[in-house]
C-alpha positions in Angstrom: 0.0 0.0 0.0 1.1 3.6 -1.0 0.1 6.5 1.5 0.3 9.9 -0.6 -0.3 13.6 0.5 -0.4 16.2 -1.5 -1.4 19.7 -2.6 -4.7 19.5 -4.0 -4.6 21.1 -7.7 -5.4 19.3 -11.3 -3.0 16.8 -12.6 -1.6 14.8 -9.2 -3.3 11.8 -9.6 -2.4 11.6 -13.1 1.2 12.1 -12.6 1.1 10.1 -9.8 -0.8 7.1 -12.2 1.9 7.6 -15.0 5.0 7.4 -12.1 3.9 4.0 -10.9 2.7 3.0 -14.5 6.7 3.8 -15.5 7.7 1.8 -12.8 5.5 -1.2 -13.5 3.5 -1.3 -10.9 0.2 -1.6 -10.8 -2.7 -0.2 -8.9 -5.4 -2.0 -7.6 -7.9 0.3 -5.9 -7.7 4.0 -5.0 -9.4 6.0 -2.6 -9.1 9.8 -2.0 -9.9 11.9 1.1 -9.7 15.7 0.6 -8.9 18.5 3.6 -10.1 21.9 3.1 -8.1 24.1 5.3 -9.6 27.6 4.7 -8.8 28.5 0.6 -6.3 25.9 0.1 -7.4 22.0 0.7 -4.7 19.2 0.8 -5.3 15.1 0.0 -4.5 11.9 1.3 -4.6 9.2 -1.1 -4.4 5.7 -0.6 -3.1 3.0 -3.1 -3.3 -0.7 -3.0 -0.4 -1.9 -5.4 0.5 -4.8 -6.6 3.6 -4.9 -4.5 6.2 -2.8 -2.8 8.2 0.2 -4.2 11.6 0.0 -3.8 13.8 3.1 -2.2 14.3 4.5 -5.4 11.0 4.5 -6.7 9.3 6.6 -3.5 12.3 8.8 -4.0 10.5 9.1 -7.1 7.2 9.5 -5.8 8.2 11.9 -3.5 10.1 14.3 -5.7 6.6 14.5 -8.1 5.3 17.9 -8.0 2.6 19.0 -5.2 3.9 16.1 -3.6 4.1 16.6 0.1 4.5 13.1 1.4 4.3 9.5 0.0 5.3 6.5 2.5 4.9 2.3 1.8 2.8 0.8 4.0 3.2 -2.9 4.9 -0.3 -4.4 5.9 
């Protein structure tokens, strides 16, 4: 599982969906919770993937744009 926060402005998710696509992994269900926090408003996105990323590939997660934090999760 993939634990994402970010800013929340067009095009994350589908940056986010090309990054993992590159990497070959694939999602498997998605789910989005959105913060408003007076005029700006911040998500936290959840991803079950198909397996782990690797170091390398968060590193690559994290450095996406509007990015504010992305973490593996081990259930």
């Amino acid at each position: 599982m993939l634990y994402v926060s970010n800013n929340d402005v067009p095009g994350v998710i589908g940056s986010l969906g090309i990054a993992l696509g590159k990497q070959g992994v694939n999602i498997s269900k998605m789910t989005v919770g959105q913060e408003v926090s007076g005029e700006s408003s911040r998500n936290v996105i959840l991803l079950n993937t198909d397996r782990l990323l690797d170091k390398n590939e968060l590193n690559e997660i994290q450095a996406l744009d509007h990015i504010t934090d992305a973490r593996v999760l081990e259930v």
